[in-house]
C-alpha positions in Angstrom: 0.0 0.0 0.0 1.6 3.3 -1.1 0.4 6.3 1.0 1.4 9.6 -0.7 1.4 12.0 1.8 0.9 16.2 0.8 1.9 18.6 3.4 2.5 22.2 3.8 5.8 23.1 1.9 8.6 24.6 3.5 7.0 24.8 6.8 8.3 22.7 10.3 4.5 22.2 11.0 4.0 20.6 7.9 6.6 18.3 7.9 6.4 17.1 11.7 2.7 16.4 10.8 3.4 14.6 7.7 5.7 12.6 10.1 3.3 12.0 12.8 0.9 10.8 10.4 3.2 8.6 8.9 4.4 6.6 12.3 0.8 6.5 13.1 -0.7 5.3 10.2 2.2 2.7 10.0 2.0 1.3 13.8 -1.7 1.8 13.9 -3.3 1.4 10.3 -1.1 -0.6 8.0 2.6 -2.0 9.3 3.5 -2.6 5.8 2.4 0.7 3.9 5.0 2.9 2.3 5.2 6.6 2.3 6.1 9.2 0.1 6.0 12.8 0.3 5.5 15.8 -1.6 4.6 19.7 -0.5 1.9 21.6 -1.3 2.0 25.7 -1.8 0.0 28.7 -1.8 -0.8 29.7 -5.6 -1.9 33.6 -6.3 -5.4 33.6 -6.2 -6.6 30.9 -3.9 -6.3 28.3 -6.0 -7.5 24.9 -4.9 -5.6 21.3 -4.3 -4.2 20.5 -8.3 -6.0 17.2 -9.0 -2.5 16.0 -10.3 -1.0 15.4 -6.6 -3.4 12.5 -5.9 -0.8 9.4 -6.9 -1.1 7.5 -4.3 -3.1 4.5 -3.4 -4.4 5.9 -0.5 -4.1 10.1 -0.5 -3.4 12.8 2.8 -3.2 16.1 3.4 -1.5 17.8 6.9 -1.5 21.3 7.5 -2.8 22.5 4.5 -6.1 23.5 2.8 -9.1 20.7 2.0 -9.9 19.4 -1.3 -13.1 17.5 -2.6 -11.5 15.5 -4.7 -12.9 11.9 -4.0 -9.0 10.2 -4.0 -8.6 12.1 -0.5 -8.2 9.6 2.4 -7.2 11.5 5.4 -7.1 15.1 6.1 -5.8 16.6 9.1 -5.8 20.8 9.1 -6.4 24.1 12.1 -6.2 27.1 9.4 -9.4 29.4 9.3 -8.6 30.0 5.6 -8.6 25.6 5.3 -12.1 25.8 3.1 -10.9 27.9 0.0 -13.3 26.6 -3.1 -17.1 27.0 -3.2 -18.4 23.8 -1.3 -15.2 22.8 0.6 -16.6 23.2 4.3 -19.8 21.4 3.1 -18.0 18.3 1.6 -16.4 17.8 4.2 -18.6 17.9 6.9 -20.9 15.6 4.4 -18.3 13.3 4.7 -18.9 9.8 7.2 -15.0 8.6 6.3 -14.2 9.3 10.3 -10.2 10.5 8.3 -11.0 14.0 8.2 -10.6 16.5 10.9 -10.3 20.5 11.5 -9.8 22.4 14.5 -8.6 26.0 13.4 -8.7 27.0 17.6 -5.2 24.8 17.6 -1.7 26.0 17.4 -0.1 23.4 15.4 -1.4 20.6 13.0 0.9 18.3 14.8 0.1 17.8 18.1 -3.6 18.2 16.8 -2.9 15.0 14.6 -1.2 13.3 17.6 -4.1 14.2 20.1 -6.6 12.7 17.2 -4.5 9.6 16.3 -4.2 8.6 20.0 -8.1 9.7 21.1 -9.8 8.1 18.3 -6.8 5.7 17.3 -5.5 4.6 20.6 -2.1 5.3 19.4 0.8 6.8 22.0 2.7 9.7 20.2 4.8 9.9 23.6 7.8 8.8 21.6 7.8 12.1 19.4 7.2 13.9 22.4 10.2 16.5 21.6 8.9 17.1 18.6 5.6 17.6 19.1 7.1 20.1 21.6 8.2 22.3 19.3 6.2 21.9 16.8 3.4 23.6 19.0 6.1 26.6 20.2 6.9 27.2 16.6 4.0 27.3 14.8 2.4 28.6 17.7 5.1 31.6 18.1 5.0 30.3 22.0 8.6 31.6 22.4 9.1 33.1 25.9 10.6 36.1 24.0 11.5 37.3 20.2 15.5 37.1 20.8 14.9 33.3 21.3 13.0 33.1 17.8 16.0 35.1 16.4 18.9 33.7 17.7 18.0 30.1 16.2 20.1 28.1 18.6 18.1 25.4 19.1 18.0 22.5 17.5 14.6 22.8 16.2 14.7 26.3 15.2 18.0 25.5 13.2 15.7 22.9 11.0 13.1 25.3 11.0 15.6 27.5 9.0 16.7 25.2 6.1 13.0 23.7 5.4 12.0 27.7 5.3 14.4 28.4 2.3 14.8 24.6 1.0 14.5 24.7 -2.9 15.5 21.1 -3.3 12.3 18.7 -3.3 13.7 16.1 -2.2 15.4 17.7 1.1 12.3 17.7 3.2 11.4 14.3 2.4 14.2 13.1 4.1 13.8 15.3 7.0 10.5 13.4 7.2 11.3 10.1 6.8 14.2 11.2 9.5 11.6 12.8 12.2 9.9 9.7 12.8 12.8 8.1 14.1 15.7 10.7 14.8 15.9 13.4 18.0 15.9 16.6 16.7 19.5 17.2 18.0 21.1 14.1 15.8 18.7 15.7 12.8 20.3 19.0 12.9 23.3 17.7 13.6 23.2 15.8 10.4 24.8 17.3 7.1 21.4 17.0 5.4 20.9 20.1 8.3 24.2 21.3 8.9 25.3 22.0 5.3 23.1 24.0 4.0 22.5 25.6 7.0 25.7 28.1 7.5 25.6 29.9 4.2 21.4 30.2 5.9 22.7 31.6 9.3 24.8 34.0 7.5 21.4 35.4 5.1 19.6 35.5 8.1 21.8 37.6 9.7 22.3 39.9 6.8 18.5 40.2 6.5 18.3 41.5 10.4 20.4 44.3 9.2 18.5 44.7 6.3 14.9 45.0 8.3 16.9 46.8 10.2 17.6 49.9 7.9 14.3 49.3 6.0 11.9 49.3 8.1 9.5 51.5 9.3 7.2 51.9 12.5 4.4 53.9 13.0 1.1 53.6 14.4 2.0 50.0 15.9 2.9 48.7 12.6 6.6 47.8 11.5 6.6 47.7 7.6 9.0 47.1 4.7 9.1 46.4 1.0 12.0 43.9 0.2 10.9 43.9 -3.7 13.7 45.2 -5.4 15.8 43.1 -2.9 14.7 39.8 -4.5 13.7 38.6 -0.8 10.0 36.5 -0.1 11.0 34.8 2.7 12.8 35.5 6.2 12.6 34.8 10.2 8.9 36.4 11.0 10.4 37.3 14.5 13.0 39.7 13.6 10.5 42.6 13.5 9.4 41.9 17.1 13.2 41.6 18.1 14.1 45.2 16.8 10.4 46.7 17.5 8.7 45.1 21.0 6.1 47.8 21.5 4.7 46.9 17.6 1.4 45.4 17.1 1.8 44.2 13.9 4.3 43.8 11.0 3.6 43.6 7.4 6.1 43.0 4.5 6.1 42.6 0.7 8.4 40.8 -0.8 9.3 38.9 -4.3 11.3 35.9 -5.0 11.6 33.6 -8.3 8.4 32.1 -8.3 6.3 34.7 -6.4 5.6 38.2 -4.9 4.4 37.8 -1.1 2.2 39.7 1.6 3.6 38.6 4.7 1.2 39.6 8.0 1.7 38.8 11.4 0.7 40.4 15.1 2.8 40.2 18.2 3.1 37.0 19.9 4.0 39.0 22.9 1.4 41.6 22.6 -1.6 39.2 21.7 -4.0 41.7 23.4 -3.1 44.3 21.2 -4.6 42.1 17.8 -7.7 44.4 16.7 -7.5 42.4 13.2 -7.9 39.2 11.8 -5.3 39.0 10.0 -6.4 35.9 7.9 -9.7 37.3 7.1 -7.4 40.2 5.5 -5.6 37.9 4.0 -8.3 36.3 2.2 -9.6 39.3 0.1 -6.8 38.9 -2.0 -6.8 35.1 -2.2 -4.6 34.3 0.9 -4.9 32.9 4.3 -3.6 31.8 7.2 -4.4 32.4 10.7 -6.2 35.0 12.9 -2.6 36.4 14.1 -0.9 35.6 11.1 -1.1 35.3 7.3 -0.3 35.3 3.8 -0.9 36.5 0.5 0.9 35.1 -2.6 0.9 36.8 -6.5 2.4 35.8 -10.1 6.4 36.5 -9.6 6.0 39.1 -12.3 2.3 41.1 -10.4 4.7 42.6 -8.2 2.6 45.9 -8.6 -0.9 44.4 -7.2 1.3 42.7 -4.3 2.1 46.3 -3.1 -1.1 47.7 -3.6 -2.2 44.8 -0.8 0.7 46.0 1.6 -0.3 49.6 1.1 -4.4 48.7 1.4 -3.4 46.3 4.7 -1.4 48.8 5.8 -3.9 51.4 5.7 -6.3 49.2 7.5 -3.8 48.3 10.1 -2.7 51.5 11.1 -6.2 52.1 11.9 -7.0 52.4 15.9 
């Protein structure tokens, strides 16, 4: 039995749950299934699940938007923005499979996958423990401070960093396949970690200099437009590390295969959120989560990505 498992790309989320899944579907479902693994993006526009991704024998989605098509099995998933297409939410709570659950009230998709597999499964997750563990602080931004989510010391955050900027498809496979069995330490440690991870540290870095000198605060909001720096993604906490008082940053950014609309609110601040921020999101075709989200465009509608950052910002700004 081949299991193809879609996940959301170049996330740590999406790749612990695609893990968890797949050490509970082997020890609890079928012992001799076989996995493989491929990640799912954004497109400009909302679009839906591509119909292509469904190889497998039996098909699953973790931490990333539903699809009606009939060849999904499972579905695991806690973003507001999860039902995109017209009908989504009401296929899916038509559906009587008992493999398809949403919760968008928890932090990560992985220790809501674990909590399902072992209440309605019976199966013990205790073994991933650690990596549940940070799989709820990081996509949870449960830090106990930004300099923490900055430094990128631990293990965790360090593997964080190279599935963030991975190009290679094959990379987070392994990282995976790895999870299920590895600590995190030994993982990072690894070269599949450690190699490309140095010339990362060093970007990362340079880009903390870079928000640095471009950004700018006012009215609770820290803003900047990387465009012309050819820069879509980078740590989400460095805004908060250079700017504690802000509510809220928001970036645009463009990179080879799109222009981005970054939004997020202060994890430290959470009673300062007046927005929510995927609801924003969503009138241009992204999503995300109440505290942050995401918008993606066409690599080459840079100018319609910066007309979102300015409307946002004007909204944002907003007492």
């Amino acid at each position: 039995m081949n299991v193809h498992v879609l996940f959301h790309d170049n996330c740590f989320d999406g790749a612990a749950s695609a893990a968890v899944f797949s050490r509970f579907y082997r020890e609890r479902i079928r012992p001799d299934a076989t996995f493989t693994y491929q990640g799912l993006s954004h497109q400009p526009g909302g679009e839906g699940v591509s119909p292509s991704v469904f190889t497998g024998e039996e098909n699953v989605i973790v931490d990333f938007r539903y699809s009606q098509d009939a060849r999904l099995s499972w579905w695991f998933d806690h973003h507001v923005s999860a039902f995109q297409q017209p009908g989504d939410e009401a296929h899916f709570r038509a559906d009587t499979s008992g493999h398809k659950f949403h919760d968008p009230q928890r932090k990560s998709c992985t220790c809501y996958l674990a909590d399902v597999a072992r209440e309605r499964f019976g199966w013990d997750p205790s073994p991933l423990a650690d990596l549940l563990h940070w799989a709820e602080i990081i996509d949870g931004a449960l830090f106990p401070d930004p300099e923490m989510a900055v430094a990128l010391e631990e293990p965790a955050l360090r593997i964080m960093t190279v599935l963030e900027a991975n190009k290679d498809p094959a990379l987070i496979p392994q990282v995976i396949q790895r999870m299920q069995h590895e600590s995190l330490a030994e993982l990072a440690a690894s070269p599949l970690i450690a190699d490309p991870l140095g010339p990362l540290l060093e970007r990362h870095r340079a880009n903390v200099e870079l928000v640095r000198a471009m950004a700018r605060y006012e009215n609770g909001v820290v803003s900047f437009d990387l465009v012309d720096e050819g820069i879509d993604s980078l740590n989400k906490f460095i805004a908060y590390a250079l700017y504690p008082e802000a509510r809220y940053t928001l970036w645009v950014g463009k990179g080879p295969r799109r222009a981005k609309v970054s939004i997020g609110s202060n994890p430290w601040r959470p009673e300062s959120r007046r927005h929510d921020l995927a609801a924003l999101a969503s009138r241009y075709g992204g999503g995300g989560h109440p505290v942050v989200a995401a918008i993606s465009f066409q690599p080459d509608d840079v100018q319609r990505a910066r007309t979102a950052f300015l409307e946002i910002l004007s909204q944002l700004s907003r007492e």
